[in-house]
LUMFI-791003 format. One record per residue (C-alpha): x, y, z; residue in one letter. Coordinates in steps of 0.001 Angstrom, whole numbers, padded with zeros to 6 digits, always signed. Layout:
<sites>
XYZA...
</sites>
This chain:
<sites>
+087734+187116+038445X+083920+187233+038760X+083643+187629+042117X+084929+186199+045407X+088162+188562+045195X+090327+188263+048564X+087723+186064+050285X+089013+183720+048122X+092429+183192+049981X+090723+182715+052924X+089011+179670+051437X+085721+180831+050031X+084284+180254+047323X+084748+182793+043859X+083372+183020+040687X+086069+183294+037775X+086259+182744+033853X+088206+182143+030806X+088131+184761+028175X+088979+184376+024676X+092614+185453+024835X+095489+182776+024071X+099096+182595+024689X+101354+179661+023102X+104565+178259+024101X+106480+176445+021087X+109619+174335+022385X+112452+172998+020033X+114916+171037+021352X+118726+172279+021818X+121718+169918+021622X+123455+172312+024118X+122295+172249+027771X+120942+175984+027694X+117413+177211+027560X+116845+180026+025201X+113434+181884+026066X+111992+184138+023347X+109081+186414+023510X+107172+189567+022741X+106688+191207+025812X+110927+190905+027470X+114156+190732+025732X+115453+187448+024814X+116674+184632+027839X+119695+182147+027282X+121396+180881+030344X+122858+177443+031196X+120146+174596+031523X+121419+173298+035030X+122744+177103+036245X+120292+179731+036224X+118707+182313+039051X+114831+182134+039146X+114691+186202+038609X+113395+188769+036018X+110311+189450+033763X+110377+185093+032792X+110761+184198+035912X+107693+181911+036202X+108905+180246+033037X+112451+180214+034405X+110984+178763+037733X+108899+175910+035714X+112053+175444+033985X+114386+174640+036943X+111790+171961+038488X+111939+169948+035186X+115672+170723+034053X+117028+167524+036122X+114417+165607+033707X+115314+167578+030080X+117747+165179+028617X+118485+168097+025964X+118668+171966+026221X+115590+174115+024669X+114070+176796+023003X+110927+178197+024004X+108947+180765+021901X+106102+182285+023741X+103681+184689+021517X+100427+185739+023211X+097040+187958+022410X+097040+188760+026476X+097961+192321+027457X+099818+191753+030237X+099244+195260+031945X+095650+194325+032293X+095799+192317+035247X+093499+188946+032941X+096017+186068+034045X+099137+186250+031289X+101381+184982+034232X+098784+182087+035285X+098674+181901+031575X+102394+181513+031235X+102602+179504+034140X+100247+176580+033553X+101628+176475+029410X+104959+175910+030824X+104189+173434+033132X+102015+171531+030568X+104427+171638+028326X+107467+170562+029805X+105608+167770+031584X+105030+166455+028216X+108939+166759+027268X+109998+164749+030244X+107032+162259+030453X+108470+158539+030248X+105201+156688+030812X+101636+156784+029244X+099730+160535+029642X+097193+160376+032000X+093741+161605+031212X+093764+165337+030571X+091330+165812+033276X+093102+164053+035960X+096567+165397+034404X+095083+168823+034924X+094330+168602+038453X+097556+167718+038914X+098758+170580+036799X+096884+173079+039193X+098357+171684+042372X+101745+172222+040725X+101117+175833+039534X+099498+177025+042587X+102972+176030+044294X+104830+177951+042171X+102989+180759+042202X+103142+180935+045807X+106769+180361+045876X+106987+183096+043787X+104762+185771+045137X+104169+184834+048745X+100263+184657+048392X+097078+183966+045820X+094088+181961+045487X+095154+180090+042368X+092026+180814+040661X+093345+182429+037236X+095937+179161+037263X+091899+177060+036788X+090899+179344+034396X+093855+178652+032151X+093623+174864+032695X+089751+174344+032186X+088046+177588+030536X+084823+178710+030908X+083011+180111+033846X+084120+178025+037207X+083164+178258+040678X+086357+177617+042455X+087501+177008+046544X+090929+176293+047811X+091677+173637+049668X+091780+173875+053169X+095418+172962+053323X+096477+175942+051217X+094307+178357+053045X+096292+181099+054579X+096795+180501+058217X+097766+184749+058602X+094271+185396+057488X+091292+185695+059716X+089100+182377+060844X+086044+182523+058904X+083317+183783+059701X+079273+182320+060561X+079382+180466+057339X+080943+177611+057445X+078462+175408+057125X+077986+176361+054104X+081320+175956+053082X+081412+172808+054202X+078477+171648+052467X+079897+173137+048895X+083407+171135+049597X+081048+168051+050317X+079171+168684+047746X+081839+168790+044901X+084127+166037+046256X+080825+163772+045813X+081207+164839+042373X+085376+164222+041895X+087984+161608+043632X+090460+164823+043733X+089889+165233+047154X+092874+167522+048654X+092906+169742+045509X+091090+172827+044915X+087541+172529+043939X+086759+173488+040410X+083185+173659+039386X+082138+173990+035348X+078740+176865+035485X+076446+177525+032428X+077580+180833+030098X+076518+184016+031510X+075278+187363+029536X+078104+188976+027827X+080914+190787+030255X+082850+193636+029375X+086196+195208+030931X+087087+198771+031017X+091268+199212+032014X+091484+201771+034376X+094919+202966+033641X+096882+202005+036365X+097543+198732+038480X+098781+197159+041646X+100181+194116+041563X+097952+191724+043807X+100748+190559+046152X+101084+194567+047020X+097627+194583+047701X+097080+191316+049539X+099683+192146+051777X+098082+195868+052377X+095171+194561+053217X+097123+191908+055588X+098558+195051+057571X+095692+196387+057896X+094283+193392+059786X+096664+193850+062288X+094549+194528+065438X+091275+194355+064334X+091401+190590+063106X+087412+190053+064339X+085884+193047+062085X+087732+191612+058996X+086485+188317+059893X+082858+189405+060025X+083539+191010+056272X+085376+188062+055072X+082359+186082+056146X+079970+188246+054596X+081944+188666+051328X+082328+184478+051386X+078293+184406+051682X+077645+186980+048901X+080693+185087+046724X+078641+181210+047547X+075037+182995+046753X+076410+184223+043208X+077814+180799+042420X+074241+179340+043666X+072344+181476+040963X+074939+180955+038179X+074261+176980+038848X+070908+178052+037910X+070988+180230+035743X+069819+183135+037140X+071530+185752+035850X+069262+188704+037404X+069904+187261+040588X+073939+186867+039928X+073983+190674+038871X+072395+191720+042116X+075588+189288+043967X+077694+191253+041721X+076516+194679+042560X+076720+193682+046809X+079961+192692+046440X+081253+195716+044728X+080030+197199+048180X+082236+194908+050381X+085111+195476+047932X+084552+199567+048620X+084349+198592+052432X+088103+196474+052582X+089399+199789+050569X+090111+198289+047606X+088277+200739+045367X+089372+203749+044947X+087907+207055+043247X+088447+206259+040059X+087200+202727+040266X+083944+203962+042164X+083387+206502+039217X+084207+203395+036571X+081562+201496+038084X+079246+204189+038775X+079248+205443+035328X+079063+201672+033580X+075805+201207+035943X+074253+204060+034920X+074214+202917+031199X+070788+201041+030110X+070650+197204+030073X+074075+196743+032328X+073229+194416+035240X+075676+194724+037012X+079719+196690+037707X+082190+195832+039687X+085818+195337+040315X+087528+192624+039097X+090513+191696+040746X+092088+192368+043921X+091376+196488+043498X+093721+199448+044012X+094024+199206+039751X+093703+197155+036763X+089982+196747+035186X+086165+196626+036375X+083949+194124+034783X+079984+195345+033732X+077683+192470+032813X+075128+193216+029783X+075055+195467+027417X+078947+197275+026312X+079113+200683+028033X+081213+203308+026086X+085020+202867+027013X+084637+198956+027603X+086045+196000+025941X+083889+193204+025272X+085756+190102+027008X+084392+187130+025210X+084821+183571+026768X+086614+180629+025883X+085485+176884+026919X+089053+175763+025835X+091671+175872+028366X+095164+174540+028142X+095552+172212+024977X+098445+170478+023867X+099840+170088+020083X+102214+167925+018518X
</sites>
């Protein structure tokens, strides 16, 4: 994520990418009715194909699984392998998520494939479900980076918004004009509004050693609404306005003008209290290095990594991005 964290659920606009990272499911078909689920990062899965609990470290695979098993005419074996850390907090279980669903969409497909662009759309619709079902809330927006890659402006649609969260706030007119704008652009009205941008400069992650998962912090920040459900509004509003302006300047290519969107919003983060000391000192420290634009957290907060834009400070990763999301082989 790029920016747009948490205002996101609300239905505002974000800013997120692919990076250069890959994970790969290969499936091989069983005679038995049993699934067999092998991978790097969690011990080895083989339960019955029609009897299984949706639980554990596979359970997004295991929940893709049991909404295609009445359609798998054979049991299988699934081998993921995968260059994404998953303590990092980049996407491995959108990852996971939309490569399953791909995939076994494939196995059980009885007519002609639809265009991959169209299929995809439907893909997304799917995974955001599943997600949800899974772990209560999220925008959805890593699922589009693993089904398109590259940098995307994304919005929900306004029947997945949140109805818990706060109204927005004095911009939605602009809102309004973006979803207008983009469904001029696509027939996929209803589904969430994806929206291909031009390459940035060069971003960079630095890990800051710990992590909370986002459905901890989502619903932190949720309990903290309680009560004063107007001031979060106002900062919703303000954080979907900064969020829309840095998707405005990435359309054009303005990258100086992007960093300084970057930087606000690093200050709205800070005032929901999703940034803690150590993140403050992350960012703080990768903006006082020459020729970085821009520092801020990426992701929902409390954890995981901040993103500088520009030049590599010491202790950061250079996150290179993809243009290739989810591809299928034969």
């Amino acid at each position: 994520m790029i920016t747009g964290e948490h205002a996101v659920v609300d239905g505002y606009p974000a800013v997120f990418c692919a990076i250069d990272q890959r994970l790969r499911i290969t499936a091989t078909p069983l005679t038995a009715r049993i699934i067999q689920i092998i991978s790097e990062i969690a011990d080895p899965v083989e339960l019955p194909l029609d009897s299984f609990q949706v639980e554990g470290p596979m359970r997004f695979v295991l929940a893709a699984l049991a909404l295609y098993r009445d359609r798998l005419e054979h049991g299988v074996r699934l081998v993921i392998t995968s260059q994404i850390d998953p303590m990092l907090g980049l996407g491995s279980s959108a990852a996971v998520t939309v490569a399953t669903l791909g995939l076994l969409r494939e196995l059980t497909s009885q007519e002609v494939t639809a265009p991959l662009l169209k299929s995809k759309v439907g893909l997304h619709t799917a995974a955001l479900k599943l997600t949800r079902q899974l772990q209560g809330r999220g925008s959805g927006a890593d699922l589009a980076a693993s089904l398109h890659g590259g940098l995307l402006g994304y919005q929900l649609p306004l029947e997945a918004i949140d109805a818990t969260l706060p109204e927005r706030g004095g911009h939605a007119e602009d809102m309004t004009r973006l979803r207008a704008q983009t469904q001029r652009q696509s027939s996929d009205v209803g589904h969430a509004l994806i929206i291909a941008l031009p390459q940035p400069p060069q971003i960079s992650l630095c890990y800051c050693g710990y992590k909370t998962p986002t459905g901890e912090v989502l619903a932190r920040v949720a309990a903290k609404m309680q009560g004063h459900e107007a001031a979060f509004a106002a900062l919703y509003g303000r954080m979907g306005a900064s969020a829309l302006a840095a998707l405005s300047a990435a359309q054009q290519s303005d990258w100086a003008k992007f960093a300084d969107h970057l930087n606000a919003y690093q200050v709205l983060m800070v005032e929901l209290n999703v940034s803690d000391a150590i993140l403050d000192a992350l960012v703080s420290r990768a903006r006082a290095e020459i020729d970085v634009t821009a520092a801020k957290i990426s992701g929902s907060g409390l954890g995981d990594c901040i993103l500088a834009m520009g030049r590599v400070p010491p202790q950061h990763q250079l996150a290179p991005f993809t243009k290739e999301g989810f591809v299928l082989h034969e």
